[in-house]
NUVO-345885 format. One record per residue: residue number from 1; residue in one letter; x, y, z of N, C-alpha, C, O in turn. Coordinates in nm, 3 decimals, decimal comma, m for minus. Layout:
# NUVO-345885
NODE   pos   code        nX        nY        nZ       caX       caY       caZ        cX        cY        cZ        oX        oY        oZ
NODE   NUM      A         X         Y         Z         X         Y         Z         X         Y         Z         X         Y         Z
...
END
This chain:
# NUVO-345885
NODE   pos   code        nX        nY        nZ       caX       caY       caZ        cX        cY        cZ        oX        oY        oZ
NODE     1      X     1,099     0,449    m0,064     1,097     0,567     0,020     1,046     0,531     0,160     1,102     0,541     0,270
NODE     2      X     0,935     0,491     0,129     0,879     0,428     0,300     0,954     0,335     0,345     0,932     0,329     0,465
NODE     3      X     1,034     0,256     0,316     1,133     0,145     0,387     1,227     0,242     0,461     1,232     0,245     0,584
NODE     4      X     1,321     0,343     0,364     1,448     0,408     0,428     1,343     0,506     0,536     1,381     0,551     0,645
NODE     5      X     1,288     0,514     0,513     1,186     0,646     0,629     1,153     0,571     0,727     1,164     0,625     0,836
NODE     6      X     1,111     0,452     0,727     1,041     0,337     0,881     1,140     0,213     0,921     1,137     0,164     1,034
NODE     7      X     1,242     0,158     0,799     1,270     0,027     0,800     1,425     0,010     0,784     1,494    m0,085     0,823
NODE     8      X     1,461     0,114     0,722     1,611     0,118     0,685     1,721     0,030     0,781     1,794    m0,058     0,735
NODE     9      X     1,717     0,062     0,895     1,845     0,014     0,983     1,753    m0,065     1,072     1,630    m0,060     1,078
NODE    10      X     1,842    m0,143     1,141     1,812    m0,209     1,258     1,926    m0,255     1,404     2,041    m0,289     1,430
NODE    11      X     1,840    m0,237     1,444     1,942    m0,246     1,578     1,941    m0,377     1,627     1,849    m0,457     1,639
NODE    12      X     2,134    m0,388     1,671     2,193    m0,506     1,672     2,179    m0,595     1,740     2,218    m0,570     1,854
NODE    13      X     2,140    m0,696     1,727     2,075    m0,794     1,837     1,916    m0,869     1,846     1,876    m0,969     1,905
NODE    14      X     1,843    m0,761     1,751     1,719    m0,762     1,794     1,663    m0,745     1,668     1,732    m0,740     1,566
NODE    15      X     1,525    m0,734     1,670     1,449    m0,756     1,535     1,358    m0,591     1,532     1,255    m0,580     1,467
NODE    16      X     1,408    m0,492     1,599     1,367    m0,364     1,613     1,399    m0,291     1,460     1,515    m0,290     1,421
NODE    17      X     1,335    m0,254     1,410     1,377    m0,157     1,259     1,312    m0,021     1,307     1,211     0,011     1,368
NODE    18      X     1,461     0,068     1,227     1,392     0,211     1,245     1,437     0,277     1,097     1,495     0,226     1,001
NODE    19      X     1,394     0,386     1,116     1,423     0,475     0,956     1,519     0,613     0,995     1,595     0,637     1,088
NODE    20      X     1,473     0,696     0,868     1,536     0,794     0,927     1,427     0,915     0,976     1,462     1,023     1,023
NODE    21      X     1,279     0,868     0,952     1,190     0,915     0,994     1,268     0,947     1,193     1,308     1,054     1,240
NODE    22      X     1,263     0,819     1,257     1,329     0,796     1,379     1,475     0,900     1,419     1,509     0,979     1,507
NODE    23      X     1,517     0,855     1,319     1,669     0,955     1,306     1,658     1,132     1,353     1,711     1,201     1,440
NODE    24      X     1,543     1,161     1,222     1,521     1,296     1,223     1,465     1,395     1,336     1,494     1,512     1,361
NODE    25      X     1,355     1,291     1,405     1,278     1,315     1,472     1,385     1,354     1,612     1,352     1,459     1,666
NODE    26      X     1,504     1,287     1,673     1,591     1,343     1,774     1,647     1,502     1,738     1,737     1,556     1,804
NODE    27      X     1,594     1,549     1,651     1,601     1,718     1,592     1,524     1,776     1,676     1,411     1,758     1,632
NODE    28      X     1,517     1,847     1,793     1,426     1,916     1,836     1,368     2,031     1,754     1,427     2,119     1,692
NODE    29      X     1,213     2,005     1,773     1,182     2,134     1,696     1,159     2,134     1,551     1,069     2,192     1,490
NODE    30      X     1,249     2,061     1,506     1,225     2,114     1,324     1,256     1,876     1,236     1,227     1,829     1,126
NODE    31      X     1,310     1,823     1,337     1,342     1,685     1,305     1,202     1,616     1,233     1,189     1,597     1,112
NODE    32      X     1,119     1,590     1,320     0,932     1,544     1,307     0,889     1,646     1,170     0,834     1,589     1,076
NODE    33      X     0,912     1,778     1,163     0,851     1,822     1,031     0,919     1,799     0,924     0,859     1,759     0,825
NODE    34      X     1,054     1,819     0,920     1,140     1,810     0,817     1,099     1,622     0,733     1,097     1,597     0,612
NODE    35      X     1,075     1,532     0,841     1,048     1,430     0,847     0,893     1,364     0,724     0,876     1,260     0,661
NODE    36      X     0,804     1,501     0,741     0,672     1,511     0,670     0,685     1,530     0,525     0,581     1,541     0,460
NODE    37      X     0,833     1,537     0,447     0,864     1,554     0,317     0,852     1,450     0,258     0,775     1,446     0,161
NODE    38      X     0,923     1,333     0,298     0,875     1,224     0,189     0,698     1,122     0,216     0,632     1,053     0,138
NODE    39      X     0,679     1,161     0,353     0,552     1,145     0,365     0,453     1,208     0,269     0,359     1,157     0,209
NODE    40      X     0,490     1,312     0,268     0,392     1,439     0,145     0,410     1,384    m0,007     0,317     1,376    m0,087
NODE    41      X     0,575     1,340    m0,038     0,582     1,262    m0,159     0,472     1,153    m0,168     0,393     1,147    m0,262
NODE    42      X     0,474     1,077    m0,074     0,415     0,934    m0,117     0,240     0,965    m0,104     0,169     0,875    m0,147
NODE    43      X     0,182     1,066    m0,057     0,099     1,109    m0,042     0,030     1,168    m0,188    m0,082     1,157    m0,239
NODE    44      X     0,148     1,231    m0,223     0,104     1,254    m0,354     0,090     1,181    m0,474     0,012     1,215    m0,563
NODE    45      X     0,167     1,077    m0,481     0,210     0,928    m0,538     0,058     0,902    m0,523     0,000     0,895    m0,631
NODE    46      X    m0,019     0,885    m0,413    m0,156     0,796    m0,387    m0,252     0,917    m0,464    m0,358     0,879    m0,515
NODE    47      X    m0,218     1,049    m0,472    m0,330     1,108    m0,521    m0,349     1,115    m0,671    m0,454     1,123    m0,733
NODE    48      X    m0,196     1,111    m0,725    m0,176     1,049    m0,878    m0,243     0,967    m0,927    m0,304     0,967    m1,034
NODE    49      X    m0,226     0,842    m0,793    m0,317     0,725    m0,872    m0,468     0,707    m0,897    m0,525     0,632    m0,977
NODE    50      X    m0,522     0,798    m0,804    m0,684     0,799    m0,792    m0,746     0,812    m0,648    m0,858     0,816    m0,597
NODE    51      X    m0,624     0,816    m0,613    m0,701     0,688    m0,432    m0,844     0,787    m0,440    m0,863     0,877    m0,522
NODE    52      X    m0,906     0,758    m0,367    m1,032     0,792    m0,316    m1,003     0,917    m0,163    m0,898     0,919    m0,098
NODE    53      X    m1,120     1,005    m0,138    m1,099     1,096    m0,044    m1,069     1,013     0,073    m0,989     1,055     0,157
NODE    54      X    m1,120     0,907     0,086    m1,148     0,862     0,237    m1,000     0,776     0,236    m0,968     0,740     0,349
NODE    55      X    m0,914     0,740     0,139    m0,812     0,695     0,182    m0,707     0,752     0,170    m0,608     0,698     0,219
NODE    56      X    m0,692     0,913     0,083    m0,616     0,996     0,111    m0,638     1,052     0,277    m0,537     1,077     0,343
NODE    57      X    m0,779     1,071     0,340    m0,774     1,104     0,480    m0,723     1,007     0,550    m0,661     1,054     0,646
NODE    58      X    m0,721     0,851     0,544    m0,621     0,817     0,642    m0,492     0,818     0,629    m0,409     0,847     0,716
NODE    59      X    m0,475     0,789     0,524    m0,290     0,859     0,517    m0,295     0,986     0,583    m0,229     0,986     0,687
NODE    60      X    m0,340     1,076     0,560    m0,325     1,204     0,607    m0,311     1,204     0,742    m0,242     1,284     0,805
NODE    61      X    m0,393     1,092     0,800    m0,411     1,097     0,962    m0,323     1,019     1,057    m0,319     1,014     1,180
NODE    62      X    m0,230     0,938     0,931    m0,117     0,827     0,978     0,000     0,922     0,974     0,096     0,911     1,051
NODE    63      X    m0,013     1,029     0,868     0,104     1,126     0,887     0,088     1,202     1,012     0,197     1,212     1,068
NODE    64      X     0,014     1,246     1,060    m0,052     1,376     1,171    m0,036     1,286     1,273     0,025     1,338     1,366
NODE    65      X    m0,063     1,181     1,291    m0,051     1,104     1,450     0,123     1,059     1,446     0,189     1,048     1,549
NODE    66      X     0,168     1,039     1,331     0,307     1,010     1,341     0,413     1,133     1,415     0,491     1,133     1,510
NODE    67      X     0,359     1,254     1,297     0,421     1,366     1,349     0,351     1,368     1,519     0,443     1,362     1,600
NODE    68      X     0,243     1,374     1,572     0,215     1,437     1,679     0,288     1,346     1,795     0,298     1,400     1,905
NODE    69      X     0,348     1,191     1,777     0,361     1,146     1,854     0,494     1,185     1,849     0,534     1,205     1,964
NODE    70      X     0,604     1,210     1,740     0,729     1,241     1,773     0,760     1,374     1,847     0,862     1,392     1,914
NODE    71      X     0,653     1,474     1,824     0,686     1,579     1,929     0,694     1,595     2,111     0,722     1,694     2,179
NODE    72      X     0,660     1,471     2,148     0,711     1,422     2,266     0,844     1,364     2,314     0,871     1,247     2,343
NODE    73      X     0,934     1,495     2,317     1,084     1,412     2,334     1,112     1,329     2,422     1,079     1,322     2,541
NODE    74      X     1,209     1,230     2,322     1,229     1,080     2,401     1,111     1,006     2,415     1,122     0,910     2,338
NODE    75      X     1,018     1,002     2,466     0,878     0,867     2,503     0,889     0,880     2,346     0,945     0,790     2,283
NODE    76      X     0,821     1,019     2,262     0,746     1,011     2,130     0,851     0,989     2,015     0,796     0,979     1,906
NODE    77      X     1,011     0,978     2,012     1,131     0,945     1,950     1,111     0,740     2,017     1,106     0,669     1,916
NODE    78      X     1,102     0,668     2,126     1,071     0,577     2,096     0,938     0,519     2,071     0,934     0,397     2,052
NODE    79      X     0,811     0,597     2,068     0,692     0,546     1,995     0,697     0,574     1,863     0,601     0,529     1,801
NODE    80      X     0,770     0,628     1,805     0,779     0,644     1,664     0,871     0,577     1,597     0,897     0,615     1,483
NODE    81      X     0,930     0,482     1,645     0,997     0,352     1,583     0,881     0,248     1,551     0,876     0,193     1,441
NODE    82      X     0,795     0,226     1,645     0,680     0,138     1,648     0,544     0,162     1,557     0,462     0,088     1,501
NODE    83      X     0,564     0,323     1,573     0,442     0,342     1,456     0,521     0,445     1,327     0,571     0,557     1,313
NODE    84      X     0,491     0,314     1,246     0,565     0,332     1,080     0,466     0,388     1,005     0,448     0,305     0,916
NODE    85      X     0,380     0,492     0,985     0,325     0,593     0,891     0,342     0,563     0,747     0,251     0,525     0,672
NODE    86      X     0,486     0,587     0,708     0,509     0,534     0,553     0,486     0,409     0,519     0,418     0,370     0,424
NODE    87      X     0,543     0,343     0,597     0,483     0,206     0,569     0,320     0,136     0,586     0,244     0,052     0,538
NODE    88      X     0,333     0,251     0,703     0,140     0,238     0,669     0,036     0,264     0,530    m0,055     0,201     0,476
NODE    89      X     0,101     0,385     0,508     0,047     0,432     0,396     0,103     0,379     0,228     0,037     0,369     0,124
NODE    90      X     0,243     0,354     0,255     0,297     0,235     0,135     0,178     0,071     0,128     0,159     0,004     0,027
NODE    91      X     0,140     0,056     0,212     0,075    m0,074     0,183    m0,071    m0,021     0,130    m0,129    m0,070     0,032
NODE    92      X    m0,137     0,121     0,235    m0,265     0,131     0,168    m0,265     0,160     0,041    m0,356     0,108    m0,023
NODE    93      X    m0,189     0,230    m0,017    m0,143     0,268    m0,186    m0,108     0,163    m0,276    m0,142     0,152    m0,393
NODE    94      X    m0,017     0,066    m0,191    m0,017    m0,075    m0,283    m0,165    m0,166    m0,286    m0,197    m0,228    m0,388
NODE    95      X    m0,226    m0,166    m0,196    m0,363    m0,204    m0,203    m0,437    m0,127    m0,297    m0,485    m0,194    m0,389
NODE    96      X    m0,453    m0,039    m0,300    m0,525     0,067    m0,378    m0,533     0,037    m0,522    m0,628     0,019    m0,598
NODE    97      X    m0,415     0,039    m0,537    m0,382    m0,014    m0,662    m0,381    m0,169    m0,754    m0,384    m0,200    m0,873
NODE    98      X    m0,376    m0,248    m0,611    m0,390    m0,395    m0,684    m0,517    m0,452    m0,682    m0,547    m0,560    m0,733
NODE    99      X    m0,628    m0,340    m0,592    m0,711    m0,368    m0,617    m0,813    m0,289    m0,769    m0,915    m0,343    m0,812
NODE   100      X    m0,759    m0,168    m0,823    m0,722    m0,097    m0,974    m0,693    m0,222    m1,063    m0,748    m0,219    m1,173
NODE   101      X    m0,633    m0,308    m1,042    m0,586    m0,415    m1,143    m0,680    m0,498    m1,152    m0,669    m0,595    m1,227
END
């Protein structure tokens, strides 16, 4: 889920990856929230597993700065290629967990 949301495609030439997080976000208005659905999935995925309060709050805060930066059309549609949220929060959850093991 966090790959197709941050990593999915890439543009030709270059070593730039975007998702459809990126995609959605050129939606004025409703792109950036609609965008917060599979974020909320994987969010919940981490609360399944146990995570702890303090690392459900930074996910929470990797989602909220993600969304807040895409509501700046155009600058915050290309800072939000650069800052990957799901993938932020896919690694703290895989940590979470391998450190559970």
């Amino acid at each position: 889920m966090a790959r197709l949301m941050d990593r999915a495609f890439r543009v030709p030439g270059t070593s730039i990856r975007f998702g459809l997080d990126s995609i959605l976000g050129l939606v004025p208005g409703v792109g950036d929230s609609v965008a917060l659905l599979p974020s909320l999935y994987i969010l919940g995925l981490a609360h399944g597993a146990g995570a702890s309060a303090p690392l459900l709050a930074k996910m929470v805060w990797n989602m909220v700065l993600d969304w807040f930066i895409g509501l700046f059309p155009l600058v915050g549609d290309i800072l939000d290629v650069g800052f990957k949220a799901n993938v932020r929060n896919a690694r703290l959850l895989r940590e979470h967990m391998e450190a559970q093991a």
